[in-house]
C-alpha positions as CSV (number, residue, x, y, z in Angstrom):
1,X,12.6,95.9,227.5
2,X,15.7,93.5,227.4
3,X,17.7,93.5,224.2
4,X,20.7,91.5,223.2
5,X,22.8,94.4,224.5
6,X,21.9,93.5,228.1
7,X,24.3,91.3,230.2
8,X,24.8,87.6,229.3
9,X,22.9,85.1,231.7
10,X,25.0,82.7,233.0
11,X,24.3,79.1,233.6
12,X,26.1,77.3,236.2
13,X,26.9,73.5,235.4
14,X,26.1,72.3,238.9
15,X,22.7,72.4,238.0
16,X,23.1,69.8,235.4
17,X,22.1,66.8,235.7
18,X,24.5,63.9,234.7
19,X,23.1,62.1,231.5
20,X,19.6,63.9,231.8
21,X,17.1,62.1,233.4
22,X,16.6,59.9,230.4
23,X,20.4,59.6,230.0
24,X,22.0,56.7,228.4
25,X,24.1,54.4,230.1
26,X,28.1,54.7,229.1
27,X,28.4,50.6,229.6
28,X,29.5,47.8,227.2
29,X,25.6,47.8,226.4
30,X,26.1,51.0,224.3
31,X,28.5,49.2,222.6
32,X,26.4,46.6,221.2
33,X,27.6,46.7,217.5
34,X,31.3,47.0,218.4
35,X,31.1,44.1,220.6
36,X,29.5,41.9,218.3
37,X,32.5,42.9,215.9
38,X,34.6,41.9,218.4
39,X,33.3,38.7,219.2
40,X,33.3,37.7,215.2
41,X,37.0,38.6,214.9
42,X,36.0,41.7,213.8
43,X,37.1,44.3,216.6
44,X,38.6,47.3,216.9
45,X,41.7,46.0,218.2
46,X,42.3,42.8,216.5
47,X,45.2,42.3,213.9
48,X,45.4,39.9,211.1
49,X,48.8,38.1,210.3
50,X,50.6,39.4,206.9
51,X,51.4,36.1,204.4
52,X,54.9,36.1,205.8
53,X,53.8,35.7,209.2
54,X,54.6,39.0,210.5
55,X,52.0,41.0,212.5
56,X,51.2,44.4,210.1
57,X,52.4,47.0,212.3
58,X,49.8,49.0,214.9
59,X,47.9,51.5,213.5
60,X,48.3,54.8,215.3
61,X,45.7,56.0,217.8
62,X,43.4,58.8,216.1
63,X,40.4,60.6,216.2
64,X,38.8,62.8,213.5
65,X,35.7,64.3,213.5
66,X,33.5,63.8,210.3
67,X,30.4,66.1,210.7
68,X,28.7,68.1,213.0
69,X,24.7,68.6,212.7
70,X,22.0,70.2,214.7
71,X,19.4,66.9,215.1
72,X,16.9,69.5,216.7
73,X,16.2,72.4,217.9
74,X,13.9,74.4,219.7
75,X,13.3,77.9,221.5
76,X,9.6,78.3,223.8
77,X,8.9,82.2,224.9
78,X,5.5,81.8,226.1
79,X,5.4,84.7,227.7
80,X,6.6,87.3,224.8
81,X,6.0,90.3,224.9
82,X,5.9,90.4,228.5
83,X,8.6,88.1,229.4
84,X,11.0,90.2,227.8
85,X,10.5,93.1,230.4
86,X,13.0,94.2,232.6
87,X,13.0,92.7,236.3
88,X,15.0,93.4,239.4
89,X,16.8,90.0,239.9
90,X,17.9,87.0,237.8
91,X,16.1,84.4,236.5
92,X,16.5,81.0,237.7
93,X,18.2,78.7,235.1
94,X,17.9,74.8,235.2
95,X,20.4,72.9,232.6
96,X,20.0,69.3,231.9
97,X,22.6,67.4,230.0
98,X,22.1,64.0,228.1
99,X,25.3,62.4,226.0
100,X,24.7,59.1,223.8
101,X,26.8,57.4,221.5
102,X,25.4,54.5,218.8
103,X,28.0,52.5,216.5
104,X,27.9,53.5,212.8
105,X,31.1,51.0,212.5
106,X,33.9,49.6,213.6
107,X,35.6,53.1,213.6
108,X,32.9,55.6,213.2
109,X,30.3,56.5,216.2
110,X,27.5,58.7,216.7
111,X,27.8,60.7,219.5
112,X,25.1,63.1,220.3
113,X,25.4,65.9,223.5
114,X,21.2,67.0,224.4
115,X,21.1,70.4,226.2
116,X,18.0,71.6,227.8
117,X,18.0,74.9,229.4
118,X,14.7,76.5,231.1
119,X,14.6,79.7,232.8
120,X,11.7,80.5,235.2
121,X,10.6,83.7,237.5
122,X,8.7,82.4,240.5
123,X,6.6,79.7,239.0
124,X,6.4,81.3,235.8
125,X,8.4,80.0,232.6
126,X,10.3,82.4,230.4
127,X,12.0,80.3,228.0
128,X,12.8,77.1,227.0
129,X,15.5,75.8,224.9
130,X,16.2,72.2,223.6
131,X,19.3,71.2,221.6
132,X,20.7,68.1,220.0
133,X,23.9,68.3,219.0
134,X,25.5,65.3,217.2
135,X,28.9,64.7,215.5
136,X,30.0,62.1,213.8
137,X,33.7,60.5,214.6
138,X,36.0,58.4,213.5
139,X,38.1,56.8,216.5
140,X,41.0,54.1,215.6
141,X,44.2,52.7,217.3
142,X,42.7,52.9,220.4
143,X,42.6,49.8,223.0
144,X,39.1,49.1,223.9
145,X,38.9,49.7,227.6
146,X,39.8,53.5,226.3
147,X,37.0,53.7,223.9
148,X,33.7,54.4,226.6
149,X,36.0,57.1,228.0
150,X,36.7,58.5,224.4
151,X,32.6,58.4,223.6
152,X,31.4,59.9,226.8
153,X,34.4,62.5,227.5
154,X,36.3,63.2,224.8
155,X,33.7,63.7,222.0
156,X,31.2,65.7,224.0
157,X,33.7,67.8,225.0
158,X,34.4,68.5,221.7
159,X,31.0,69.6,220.6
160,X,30.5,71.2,223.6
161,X,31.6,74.8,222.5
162,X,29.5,75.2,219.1
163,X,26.0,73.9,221.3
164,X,27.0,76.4,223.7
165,X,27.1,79.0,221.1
166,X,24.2,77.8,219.6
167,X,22.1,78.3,222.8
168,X,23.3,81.0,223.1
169,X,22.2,82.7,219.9
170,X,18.9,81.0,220.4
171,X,18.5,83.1,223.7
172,X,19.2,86.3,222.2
173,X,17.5,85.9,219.1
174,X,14.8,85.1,221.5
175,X,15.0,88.7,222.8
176,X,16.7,87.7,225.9
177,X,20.3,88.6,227.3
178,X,22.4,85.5,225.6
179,X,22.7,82.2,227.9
180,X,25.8,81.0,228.6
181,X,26.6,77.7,230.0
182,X,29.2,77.6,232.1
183,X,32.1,74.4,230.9
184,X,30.8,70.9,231.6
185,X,33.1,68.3,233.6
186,X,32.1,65.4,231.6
187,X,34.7,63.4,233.1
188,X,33.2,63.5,236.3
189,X,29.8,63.2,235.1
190,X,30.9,59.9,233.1
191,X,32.6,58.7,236.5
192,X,29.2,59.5,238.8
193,X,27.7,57.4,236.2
194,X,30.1,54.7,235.9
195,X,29.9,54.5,240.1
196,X,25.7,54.4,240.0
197,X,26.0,51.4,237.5
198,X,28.4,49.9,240.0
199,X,26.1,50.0,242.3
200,X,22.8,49.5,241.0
201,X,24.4,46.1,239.6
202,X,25.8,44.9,243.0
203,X,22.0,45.8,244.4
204,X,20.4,43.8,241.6
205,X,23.0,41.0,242.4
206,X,22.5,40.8,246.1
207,X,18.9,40.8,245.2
208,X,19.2,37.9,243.2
């Protein structure tokens, strides 16, 4: 029998998929409330003009995060007792990664990393585990072309570490050696998207 003594699984990200298959889409669209803020004078970015006519001065970039919270979470061992046996070679580990990000404010955002992990022998499932992982943050000062990149690479990275650990306890407390996910390049997974978009759009518009 495996025990949480036995050697940590590893999880290589290049078996993640970009944004999940149901992965939002890190475009204006997200945006929605903070571009309707905008376009009512309301932005992140604008300034108002002091009674003396002098521009208040520019508030310094920051970003703070407010609170962390498991949205949901879930471990599947099917297979238990027998899953848990020893076997002669590693099972095969599929990781699928989903970020979003909703408006709360003008400041404050919801950003929330999804983490699926499945681990199979042959065609047989040993475990499943599904985590959302969200944080709430507060991001001002910044100009708005930074803010997508801020959502979608920044944040995430930030929460990444404590849904790692969190999977990984799952796992063992599961009976199985403790999975660990190898770090996430969310900056190229942000720019992969950004580039599909680009392209999508430019089919759509040809079609048109």
């Amino acid at each position: 029998m495996t025990t949480s003594a036995g050697p940590a699984l590893t999880a290589r990200t290049a078996s993640a998929e970009p944004f999940g298959s149901k992965g939002c889409k890190p475009s204006c669209e997200m945006l929605d409330g903070v571009t309707k803020l905008k376009s009512e004078g309301k932005g992140l970015m604008t300034t108002e003009t002091a009674s003396n006519g002098t521009a208040p001065a520019a508030e310094s970039p920051s970003l703070n995060i407010l609170a962390q919270y498991i949205k949901d979470l879930s471990f599947e061992n099917p297979g238990a007792p027998r899953s848990l046996q020893a076997r002669d070679k590693a099972p095969a580990i599929n990781i699928n990664v989903n970020v979003n990000a909703n408006p709360l404010s003008e400041t404050e955002f919801d950003v929330v990393l999804s983490l699926t992990a499945e681990a199979k022998d042959g065609d047989k499932m040993l475990f499943n585990v599904e985590l959302t992982y969200g944080g709430v943050f507060r991001i001002a000062g910044f100009p708005q072309e930074h803010m997508l990149p801020l959502l979608f690479i920044e944040c995430p990275r930030l929460l990444f570490p404590f849904a790692r650990q969190i999977v990984s306890d799952a796992t063992r407390n599961g009976g199985f050696p403790p999975l660990l996910i190898d770090p996430i390049d969310f900056a190229q997974m942000f720019t992969q998207r950004m580039a599909e978009d680009k392209v999508r759009t430019q089919v759509a518009n040809n079609a048109n």
